[in-house]
C-alpha positions as CSV (number, residue, x, y, z in Angstrom):
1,X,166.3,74.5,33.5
2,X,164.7,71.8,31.4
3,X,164.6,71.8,27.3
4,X,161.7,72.3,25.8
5,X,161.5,68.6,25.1
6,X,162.0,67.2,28.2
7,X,159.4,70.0,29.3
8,X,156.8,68.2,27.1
9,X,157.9,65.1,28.2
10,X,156.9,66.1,31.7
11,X,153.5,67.8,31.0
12,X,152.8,64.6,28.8
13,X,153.2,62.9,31.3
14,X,151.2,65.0,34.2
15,X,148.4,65.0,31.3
16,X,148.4,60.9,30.7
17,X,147.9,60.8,34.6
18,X,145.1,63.1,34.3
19,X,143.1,61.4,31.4
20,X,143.5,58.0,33.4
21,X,142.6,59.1,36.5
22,X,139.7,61.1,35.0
23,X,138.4,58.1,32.9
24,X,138.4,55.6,35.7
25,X,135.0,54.6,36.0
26,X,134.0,55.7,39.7
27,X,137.0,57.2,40.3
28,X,137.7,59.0,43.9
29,X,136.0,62.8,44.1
30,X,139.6,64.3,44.7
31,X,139.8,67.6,46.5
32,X,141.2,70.6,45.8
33,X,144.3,69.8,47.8
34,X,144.9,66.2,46.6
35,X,144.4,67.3,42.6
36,X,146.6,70.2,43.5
37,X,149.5,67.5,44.9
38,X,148.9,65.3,42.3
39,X,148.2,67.2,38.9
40,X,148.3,70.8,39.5
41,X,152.0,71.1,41.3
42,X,153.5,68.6,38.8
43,X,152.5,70.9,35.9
44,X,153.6,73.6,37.3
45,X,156.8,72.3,37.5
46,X,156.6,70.8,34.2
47,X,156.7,74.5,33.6
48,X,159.9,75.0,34.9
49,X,159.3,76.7,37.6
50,X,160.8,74.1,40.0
51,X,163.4,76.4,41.9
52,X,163.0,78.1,45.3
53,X,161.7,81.2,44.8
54,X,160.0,80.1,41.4
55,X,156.4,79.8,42.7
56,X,155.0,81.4,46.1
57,X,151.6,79.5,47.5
58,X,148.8,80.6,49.2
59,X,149.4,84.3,48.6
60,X,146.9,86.3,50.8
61,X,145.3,88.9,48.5
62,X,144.7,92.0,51.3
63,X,141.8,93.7,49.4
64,X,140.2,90.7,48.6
65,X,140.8,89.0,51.9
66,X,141.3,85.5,50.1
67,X,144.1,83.1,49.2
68,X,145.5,82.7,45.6
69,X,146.7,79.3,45.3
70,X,150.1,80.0,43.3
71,X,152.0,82.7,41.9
72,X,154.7,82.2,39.6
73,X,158.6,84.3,40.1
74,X,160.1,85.3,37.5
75,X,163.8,87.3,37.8
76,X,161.8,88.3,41.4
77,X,158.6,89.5,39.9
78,X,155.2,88.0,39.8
79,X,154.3,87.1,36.6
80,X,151.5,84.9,36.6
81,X,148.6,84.1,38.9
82,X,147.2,80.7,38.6
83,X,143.9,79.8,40.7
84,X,143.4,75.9,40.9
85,X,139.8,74.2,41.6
86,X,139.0,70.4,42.0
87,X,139.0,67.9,39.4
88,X,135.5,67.5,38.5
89,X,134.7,71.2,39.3
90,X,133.7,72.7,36.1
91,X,135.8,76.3,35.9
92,X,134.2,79.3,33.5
93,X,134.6,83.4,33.8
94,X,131.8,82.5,36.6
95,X,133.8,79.6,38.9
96,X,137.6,80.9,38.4
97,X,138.3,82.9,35.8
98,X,136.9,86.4,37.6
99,X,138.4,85.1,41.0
100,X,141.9,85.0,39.3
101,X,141.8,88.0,37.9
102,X,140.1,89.9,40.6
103,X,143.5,88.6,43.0
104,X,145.6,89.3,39.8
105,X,144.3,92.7,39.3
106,X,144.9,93.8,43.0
107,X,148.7,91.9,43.1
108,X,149.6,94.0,39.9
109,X,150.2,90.8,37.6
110,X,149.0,90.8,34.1
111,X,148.6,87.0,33.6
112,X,145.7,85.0,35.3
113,X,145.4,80.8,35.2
114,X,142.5,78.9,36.7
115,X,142.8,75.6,36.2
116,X,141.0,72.0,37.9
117,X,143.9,69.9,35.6
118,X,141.4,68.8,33.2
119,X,140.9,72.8,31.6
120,X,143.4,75.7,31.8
121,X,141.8,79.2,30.9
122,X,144.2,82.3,30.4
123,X,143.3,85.4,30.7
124,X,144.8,88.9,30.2
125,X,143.9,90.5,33.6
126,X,145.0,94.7,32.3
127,X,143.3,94.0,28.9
128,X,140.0,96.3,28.8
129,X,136.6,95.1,28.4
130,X,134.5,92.5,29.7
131,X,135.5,89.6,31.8
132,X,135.2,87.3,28.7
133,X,137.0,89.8,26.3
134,X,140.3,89.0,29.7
135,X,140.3,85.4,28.2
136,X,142.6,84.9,25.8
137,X,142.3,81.0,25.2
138,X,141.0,78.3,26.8
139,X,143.0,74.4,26.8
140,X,140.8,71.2,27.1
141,X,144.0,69.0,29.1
142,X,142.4,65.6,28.5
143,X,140.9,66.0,24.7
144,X,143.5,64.9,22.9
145,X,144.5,61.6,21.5
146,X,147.5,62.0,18.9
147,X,150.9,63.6,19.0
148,X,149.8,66.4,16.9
149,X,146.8,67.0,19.3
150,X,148.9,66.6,22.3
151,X,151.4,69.3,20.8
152,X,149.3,72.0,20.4
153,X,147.9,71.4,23.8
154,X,151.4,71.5,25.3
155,X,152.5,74.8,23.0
156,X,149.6,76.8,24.4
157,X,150.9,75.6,27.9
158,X,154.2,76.4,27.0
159,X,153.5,80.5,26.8
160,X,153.2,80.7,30.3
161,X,156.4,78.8,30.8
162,X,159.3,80.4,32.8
163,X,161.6,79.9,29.8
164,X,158.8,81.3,26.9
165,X,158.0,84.5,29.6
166,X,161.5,85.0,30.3
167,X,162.3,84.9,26.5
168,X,159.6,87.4,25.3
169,X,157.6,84.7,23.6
170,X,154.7,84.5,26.1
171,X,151.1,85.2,25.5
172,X,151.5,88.8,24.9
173,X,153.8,88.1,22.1
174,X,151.2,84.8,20.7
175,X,148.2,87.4,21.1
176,X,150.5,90.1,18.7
177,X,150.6,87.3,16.4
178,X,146.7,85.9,16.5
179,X,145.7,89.9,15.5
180,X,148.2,90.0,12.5
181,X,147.1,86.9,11.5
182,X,143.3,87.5,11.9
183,X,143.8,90.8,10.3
184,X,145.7,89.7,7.4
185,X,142.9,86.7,6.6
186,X,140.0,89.1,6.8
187,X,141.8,91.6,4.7
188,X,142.8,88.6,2.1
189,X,139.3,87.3,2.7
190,X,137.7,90.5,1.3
191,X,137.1,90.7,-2.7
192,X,136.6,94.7,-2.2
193,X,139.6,95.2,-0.1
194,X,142.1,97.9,-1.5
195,X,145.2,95.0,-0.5
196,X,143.2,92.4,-2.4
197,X,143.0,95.3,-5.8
198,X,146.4,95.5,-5.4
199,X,147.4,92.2,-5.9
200,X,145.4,91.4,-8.6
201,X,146.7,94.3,-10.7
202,X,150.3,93.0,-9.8
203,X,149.7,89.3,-10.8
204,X,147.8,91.3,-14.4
205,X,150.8,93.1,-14.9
Protein backbone atom coordinates (compact mmCIF):
# COMPACT_ATOMS: atom_id res chain seq x y z
CA UNK A 1 0.00 0.00 0.00
CA UNK A 2 1.05 3.48 -0.72
CA UNK A 3 2.49 6.10 2.11
CA UNK A 4 0.58 8.66 2.86
CA UNK A 5 2.76 10.89 0.71
CA UNK A 6 2.83 9.21 -2.28
CA UNK A 7 -1.10 8.98 -1.63
CA UNK A 8 -1.16 12.81 -1.81
CA UNK A 9 0.97 12.85 -4.55
CA UNK A 10 -1.56 10.83 -6.46
CA UNK A 11 -4.84 12.68 -5.41
CA UNK A 12 -2.73 15.87 -6.30
CA UNK A 13 -2.37 14.87 -9.13
CA UNK A 14 -6.07 13.37 -10.11
CA UNK A 15 -7.08 17.01 -8.57
CA UNK A 16 -4.57 19.18 -11.01
CA UNK A 17 -6.27 17.07 -13.95
CA UNK A 18 -9.62 18.04 -12.65
CA UNK A 19 -9.04 21.92 -12.18
CA UNK A 20 -7.52 21.91 -15.87
CA UNK A 21 -9.97 20.08 -17.41
CA UNK A 22 -12.72 21.97 -15.61
CA UNK A 23 -11.24 25.50 -16.43
CA UNK A 24 -10.81 24.86 -20.13
CA UNK A 25 -12.84 27.23 -21.75
CA UNK A 26 -15.60 25.09 -23.70
CA UNK A 27 -14.41 22.06 -22.48
CA UNK A 28 -16.20 18.61 -23.54
CA UNK A 29 -19.67 17.91 -21.48
CA UNK A 30 -18.05 14.59 -20.09
CA UNK A 31 -20.41 11.80 -18.94
CA UNK A 32 -20.88 10.03 -16.14
CA UNK A 33 -18.79 7.12 -17.51
CA UNK A 34 -15.90 9.16 -19.01
CA UNK A 35 -15.43 11.44 -15.57
CA UNK A 36 -15.71 8.21 -13.79
CA UNK A 37 -12.58 6.63 -16.10
CA UNK A 38 -10.84 9.65 -15.90
CA UNK A 39 -11.22 11.37 -12.32
CA UNK A 40 -13.40 9.30 -10.27
CA UNK A 41 -11.48 5.77 -10.58
CA UNK A 42 -8.07 7.48 -10.29
CA UNK A 43 -9.09 8.90 -6.96
CA UNK A 44 -10.33 6.09 -5.77
CA UNK A 45 -7.21 4.46 -6.17
CA UNK A 46 -5.39 7.38 -4.97
CA UNK A 47 -7.15 6.01 -1.96
CA UNK A 48 -5.56 3.00 -1.86
CA UNK A 49 -7.93 0.86 -2.70
CA UNK A 50 -6.22 -0.46 -5.84
CA UNK A 51 -6.31 -4.32 -5.06
CA UNK A 52 -8.69 -6.96 -6.35
CA UNK A 53 -11.29 -7.15 -4.08
CA UNK A 54 -10.69 -3.48 -2.77
CA UNK A 55 -13.67 -1.85 -4.63
CA UNK A 56 -16.81 -3.69 -6.15
CA UNK A 57 -18.72 -1.66 -9.11
CA UNK A 58 -22.08 -1.43 -10.05
CA UNK A 59 -23.52 -2.99 -6.91
CA UNK A 60 -27.32 -3.69 -7.53
CA UNK A 61 -29.08 -2.38 -4.49
CA UNK A 62 -32.37 -5.10 -4.33
CA UNK A 63 -34.78 -2.78 -2.42
CA UNK A 64 -33.98 0.06 -4.36
CA UNK A 65 -33.70 -1.66 -7.67
CA UNK A 66 -30.75 0.68 -8.78
CA UNK A 67 -26.98 0.51 -9.19
CA UNK A 68 -24.41 2.08 -6.71
CA UNK A 69 -21.52 3.02 -8.66
CA UNK A 70 -18.64 1.72 -6.10
CA UNK A 71 -18.29 0.18 -2.88
CA UNK A 72 -15.12 0.12 -1.18
CA UNK A 73 -13.63 -3.60 0.80
CA UNK A 74 -12.13 -3.37 3.58
CA UNK A 75 -10.68 -6.80 5.39
CA UNK A 76 -13.97 -8.19 3.25
CA UNK A 77 -16.51 -5.81 4.52
CA UNK A 78 -18.15 -2.88 2.85
CA UNK A 79 -17.18 0.08 4.24
CA UNK A 80 -18.03 2.86 2.17
CA UNK A 81 -20.49 3.64 -0.59
CA UNK A 82 -19.52 6.28 -3.01
CA UNK A 83 -22.21 7.41 -5.66
CA UNK A 84 -20.43 9.34 -8.59
CA UNK A 85 -22.41 12.00 -11.00
CA UNK A 86 -21.01 13.94 -14.10
CA UNK A 87 -18.68 16.65 -14.04
CA UNK A 88 -20.64 19.61 -14.43
CA UNK A 89 -23.68 18.06 -12.55
CA UNK A 90 -24.11 19.99 -9.50
CA UNK A 91 -24.51 17.18 -6.38
CA UNK A 92 -26.52 18.37 -2.94
CA UNK A 93 -28.66 16.14 -0.25
CA UNK A 94 -31.22 16.59 -3.39
CA UNK A 95 -28.93 15.19 -6.57
CA UNK A 96 -26.70 12.45 -4.60
CA UNK A 97 -26.36 12.70 -1.28
CA UNK A 98 -30.02 10.91 -0.30
CA UNK A 99 -29.41 8.40 -3.27
CA UNK A 100 -26.16 7.26 -1.50
CA UNK A 101 -27.41 6.93 1.59
CA UNK A 102 -30.67 5.47 0.68
CA UNK A 103 -28.32 2.35 -1.20
CA UNK A 104 -25.98 2.70 1.94
CA UNK A 105 -28.68 2.35 4.33
CA UNK A 106 -30.25 -0.83 2.70
CA UNK A 107 -26.35 -2.50 2.07
CA UNK A 108 -25.72 -2.03 5.83
CA UNK A 109 -22.63 0.51 5.32
CA UNK A 110 -22.29 3.45 7.53
CA UNK A 111 -20.28 5.66 5.13
CA UNK A 112 -21.87 7.44 2.01
CA UNK A 113 -19.71 9.51 -0.94
CA UNK A 114 -21.33 11.25 -3.79
CA UNK A 115 -19.05 12.87 -5.69
CA UNK A 116 -18.97 14.53 -9.71
CA UNK A 117 -14.78 15.03 -9.08
CA UNK A 118 -15.18 18.63 -8.66
CA UNK A 119 -17.22 18.19 -4.88
CA UNK A 120 -17.12 15.14 -2.48
CA UNK A 121 -19.91 15.21 0.21
CA UNK A 122 -19.69 12.55 3.26
CA UNK A 123 -22.25 11.60 5.01
CA UNK A 124 -22.88 9.41 8.02
CA UNK A 125 -25.71 7.23 6.66
CA UNK A 126 -26.79 5.39 10.70
CA UNK A 127 -26.42 8.94 12.28
CA UNK A 128 -30.14 10.09 13.20
CA UNK A 129 -31.89 13.07 12.06
CA UNK A 130 -32.41 14.81 8.92
CA UNK A 131 -30.83 14.07 5.59
CA UNK A 132 -28.59 17.23 6.07
CA UNK A 133 -27.82 16.52 9.84
CA UNK A 134 -26.15 12.60 7.64
CA UNK A 135 -23.58 15.12 6.10
CA UNK A 136 -20.69 15.42 7.90
CA UNK A 137 -18.53 17.67 5.58
CA UNK A 138 -18.56 18.70 2.27
CA UNK A 139 -14.86 19.14 0.01
CA UNK A 140 -14.81 21.77 -2.86
CA UNK A 141 -11.86 19.43 -5.14
CA UNK A 142 -10.97 22.32 -7.44
CA UNK A 143 -10.85 25.51 -4.86
CA UNK A 144 -7.67 25.40 -3.82
CA UNK A 145 -4.52 27.16 -4.94
CA UNK A 146 -1.65 26.63 -2.32
CA UNK A 147 -0.09 23.76 -0.54
CA UNK A 148 -1.66 24.53 2.59
CA UNK A 149 -5.13 24.68 0.76
CA UNK A 150 -4.41 21.61 -1.11
CA UNK A 151 -3.55 19.73 2.25
CA UNK A 152 -6.44 20.17 3.96
CA UNK A 153 -8.41 19.18 0.88
CA UNK A 154 -6.39 15.95 0.72
CA UNK A 155 -6.69 15.21 4.74
CA UNK A 156 -10.41 15.32 4.56
CA UNK A 157 -10.03 12.78 1.63
CA UNK A 158 -7.71 10.92 3.48
CA UNK A 159 -10.46 9.70 6.24
CA UNK A 160 -12.05 7.62 3.96
CA UNK A 161 -8.77 6.05 2.87
CA UNK A 162 -8.29 2.23 3.20
CA UNK A 163 -5.22 2.87 5.37
CA UNK A 164 -7.05 5.83 7.83
CA UNK A 165 -10.37 3.29 8.00
CA UNK A 166 -8.35 0.40 8.59
CA UNK A 167 -6.37 2.32 11.31
CA UNK A 168 -9.36 3.67 13.26
CA UNK A 169 -8.70 7.24 12.26
CA UNK A 170 -11.57 7.60 9.82
CA UNK A 171 -14.46 9.93 9.97
CA UNK A 172 -15.98 8.43 12.97
CA UNK A 173 -12.87 9.15 14.87
CA UNK A 174 -12.41 13.12 13.03
CA UNK A 175 -16.22 13.61 13.99
CA UNK A 176 -15.25 12.40 17.98
CA UNK A 177 -12.75 15.05 17.66
CA UNK A 178 -14.93 18.11 15.83
CA UNK A 179 -17.58 17.61 19.07
CA UNK A 180 -14.68 17.88 21.67
CA UNK A 181 -13.34 20.55 20.06
CA UNK A 182 -16.73 22.46 19.44
CA UNK A 183 -17.59 21.72 23.00
CA UNK A 184 -14.50 22.76 24.59
CA UNK A 185 -14.61 26.41 22.50
CA UNK A 186 -18.16 27.06 23.49
CA UNK A 187 -17.47 26.19 26.99
CA UNK A 188 -14.15 28.48 26.94
CA UNK A 189 -16.24 30.92 24.92
CA UNK A 190 -18.76 31.39 27.75
CA UNK A 191 -17.89 34.18 30.55
CA UNK A 192 -20.62 32.46 32.88
CA UNK A 193 -19.51 28.98 32.39
CA UNK A 194 -18.59 27.01 35.67
CA UNK A 195 -15.11 25.71 33.60
CA UNK A 196 -14.37 29.32 32.68
CA UNK A 197 -14.88 30.31 37.02
CA UNK A 198 -12.62 27.82 37.59
CA UNK A 199 -9.89 28.93 35.78
CA UNK A 200 -9.99 32.23 36.75
CA UNK A 201 -9.83 31.45 40.43
CA UNK A 202 -6.79 29.14 39.63
CA UNK A 203 -4.81 31.83 37.66
CA UNK A 204 -6.02 34.41 41.21
CA UNK A 205 -4.62 32.01 43.29
Amino acid sequence: MATKTEAAFEVRKVLQAVKGFYSTPGHTKLTEADTRAHFIDPLIRALGYGEIGDVQHEVYVQDAKQFLDYLLILDHKACVGVEAKALDVAIGDGNGGAQVVQYAVILGVEWGVVTNGRQWRLYQTFAKGPLSDKMILSVDLISWETDGQFESVFDQLWLVSKESLGSGAGPETWLSAKKLNETLKSTLLDPLSPEVKVLRERLLE
